[in-house]
Every structure is written in structure tokens, then in C-alpha cells.
N, C-alpha and C positions, 0 to 999 in steps of 0.2 A: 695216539689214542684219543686224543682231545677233538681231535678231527674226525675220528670216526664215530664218537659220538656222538658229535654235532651230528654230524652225515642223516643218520637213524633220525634222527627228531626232524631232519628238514625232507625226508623219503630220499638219501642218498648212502649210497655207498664206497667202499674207498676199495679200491684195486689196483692189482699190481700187476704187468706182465713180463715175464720173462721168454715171450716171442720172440724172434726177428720178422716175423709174419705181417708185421703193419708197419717199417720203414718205409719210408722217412713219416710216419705221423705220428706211431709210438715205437719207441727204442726199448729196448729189454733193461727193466729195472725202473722203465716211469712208473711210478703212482697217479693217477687219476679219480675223478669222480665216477660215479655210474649215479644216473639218476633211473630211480627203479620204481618210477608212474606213470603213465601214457603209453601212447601205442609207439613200437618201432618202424620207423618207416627207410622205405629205401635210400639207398645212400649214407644212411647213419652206420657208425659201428655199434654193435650188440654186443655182447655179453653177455655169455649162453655156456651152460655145461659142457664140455667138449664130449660127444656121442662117443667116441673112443674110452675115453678113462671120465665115468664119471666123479673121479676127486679134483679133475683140472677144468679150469676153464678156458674156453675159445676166445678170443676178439678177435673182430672181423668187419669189414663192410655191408650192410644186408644190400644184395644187386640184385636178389629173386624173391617174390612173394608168390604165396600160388594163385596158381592161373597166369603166373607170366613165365617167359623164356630168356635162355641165356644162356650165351655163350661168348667167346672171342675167339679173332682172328685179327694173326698179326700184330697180337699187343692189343685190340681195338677192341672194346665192348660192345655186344649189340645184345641189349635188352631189349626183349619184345619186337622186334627186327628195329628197332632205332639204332644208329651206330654211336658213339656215344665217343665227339670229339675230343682229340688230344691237343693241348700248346704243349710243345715239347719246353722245357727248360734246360738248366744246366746237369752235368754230371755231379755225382758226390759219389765220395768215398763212405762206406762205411765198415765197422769190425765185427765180425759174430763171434762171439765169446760164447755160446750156448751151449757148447760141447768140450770145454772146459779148454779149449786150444783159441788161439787167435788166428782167423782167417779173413783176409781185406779183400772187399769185394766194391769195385765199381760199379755205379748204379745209374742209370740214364733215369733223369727226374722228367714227368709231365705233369702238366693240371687235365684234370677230368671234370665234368661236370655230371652228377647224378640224383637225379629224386632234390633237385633244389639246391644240391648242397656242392662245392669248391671244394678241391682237395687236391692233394700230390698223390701221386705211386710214383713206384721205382719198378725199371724195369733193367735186368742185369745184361750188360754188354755180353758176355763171357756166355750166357744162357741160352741167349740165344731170343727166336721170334718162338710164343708157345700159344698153341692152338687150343682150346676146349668146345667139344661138338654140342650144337646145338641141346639143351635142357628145359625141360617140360616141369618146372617147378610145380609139385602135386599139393605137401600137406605142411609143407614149415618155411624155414627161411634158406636162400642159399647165400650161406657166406664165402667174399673172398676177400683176401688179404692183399694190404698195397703194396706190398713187396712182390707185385704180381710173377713174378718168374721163381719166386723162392717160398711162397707163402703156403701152408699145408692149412685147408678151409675146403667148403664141401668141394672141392674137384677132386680131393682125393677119398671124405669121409661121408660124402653126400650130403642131404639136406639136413639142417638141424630142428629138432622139433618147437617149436613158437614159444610152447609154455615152459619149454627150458632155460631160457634169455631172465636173468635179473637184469635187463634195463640195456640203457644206451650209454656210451662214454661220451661225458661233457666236458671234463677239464683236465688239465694238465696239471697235479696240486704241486709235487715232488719230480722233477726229469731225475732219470737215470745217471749215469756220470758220461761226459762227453766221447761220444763215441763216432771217431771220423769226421765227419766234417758236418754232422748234427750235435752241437756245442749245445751243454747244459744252460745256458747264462740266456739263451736264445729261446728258450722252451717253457720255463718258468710263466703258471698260469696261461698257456695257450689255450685257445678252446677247439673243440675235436666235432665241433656241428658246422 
């Protein structure tokens, strides 16, 4: 409580997600920051109403703005026809509890680079290579999730509208409890830019 007040008085917010939609970057049950002033730009995660049930909210990577395009192939980003390099990493494990059952799922980790910014996705062995056809980003943001084989963001719900987004995810304040081989003790104050 003490935290979110502060939050308010300094233009931030405190949030919770209960995704698997952004493994390995947020686990279902982190708390973070949203800082809710400035513009969102690509690469960052948002923080946006989810167009499906407006009482949930989405987090996601913004990888389209309008007037740019997007899609992948073979796991591979190409925004705006740039392909948007992978270093592959190692595998991890993680548990989706989200459906009230425990299901373990292997994750092939890479680093991506986008709009500036370094990051992880997971792409699931078992899932397979998943394709999305070329996108003509028109009037809001398209979001996707790092959990790229498993993550529900515009390729299934389309674009999200701009002035729906309360902000970008900055920190890490609370991890979730250790889930797989993404250990709470590791996560504590990470930052999400």
C-alpha cells in the first residue's frame, strides 16, 4: 500500500500480472512498476487495457507502431522489413499454473534486440517454429509477448488502441514465487527497459 502511494505522487503505478505471456521477463504473480508519463516506444512493454475484457489488463512488447509492419518468420522478427537478430541462449524450464493445474514446459531462451532495447523471449521446443504474416500496423500499438510461441497479444486480438496503455513496465518491485528455473531471489528489483 505504502508503495502504491508513493507510485501516485512520483507518476507511477504498481501492477500485477498473472500472464505467462512475457516469460522469461515477467512470471505470473511479479509486481512491477508502470511509469505512466511519456511516450511508449518500440521495444518497451505497455500496459494497456486488454480489448477483449475491458476489466483485464494486457502487458506485452510494443513491435508495431502505425505506419510500420510486422511480422515473423521462423521464430525471427521483421519489423518494417529489418529482421531483427537472435543470440540464441540456453534452455529453461518453466511451470504455468494459470489454469489452476501445473504444466512444465521447456523454453529455448534468445536475446533480441528492438527499438534500443535487450531482452530475452522464449520460444517453446514442443511448439514448434510459428509464423505471423506480414501486418500493416494502421491506428494503435501491436503487441507481442516474450513467450513468443505461447503468448495471447495482438496476433490473436489485434492492434491495441495507444490511449488505452497506462504506461511502460520499469521494475521488478515484488517477483512472483520461483517458478522453474526463473528463481525469485534472481529477479528482485530487475529493471524491464
Amino acid at each position: 500500500a505504502f508503495l502504491a502511494i508513493l507510485g501516485r505522487i512520483f507518476l507511477f503505478e504498481l501492477a500485477r500480472t498473472d500472464s505467462f505471456s512475457m516469460i522469461p521477463t515477467l512470471v505470473p504473480g511479479d509486481y512491477f512498476l508502470v511509469y505512466t508519463r511519456g511516450e511508449i516506444k518500440p521495444g518497451e512493454i505497455a500496459v494497456c487495457t486488454n480489448p477483449t475484457d475491458a476489466k483485464t489488463m494486457i502487458v506485452a512488447r510494443v513491435m508495431g507502431v502505425p505506419g510500420s509492419t510486422f511480422e515473423i518468420r521462423n521464430n525471427t522478427v521483421i519489423a518494417s522489413g529489418k529482421r531483427k537478430d537472435l543470440e540464441q541462449l540456453d534452455d529453461l524450464v518453466y511451470e504455468d499454473r494459470t489454469s489452476g493445474e501445473r504444466f512444465e514446459y521447456t523454453v529455448r531462451v534468445a536475446r533480441e534486440r528492438f527499438g534500443g532495447h535487450r531482452y530475452r523471449v522464449g520460444h517453446m521446443k514442443r511448439a514448434g517454429r510459428k509464423n505471423f504474416d506480414a501486418h500493416e500496423v494502421r491506428d494503435g500499438f501491436f503487441l507481442v509477448g516474450d513467450n513468443r510461441n505461447r503468448a495471447r497479444d495482438s496476433r490473436t486480438f489485434g492492434e491495441v488502441p495507444i490511449e488505452s496503455c497506462i504506461g511502460k513496465a520499469l521494475l521488478v518491485i515484488w517477483p512472483g514465487e520461483d517458478n522453474g528455473d526463473l528463481k525469485r531471489s534472481d529477479r528482485f528489483f530487475e529493471w524491464l527497459i
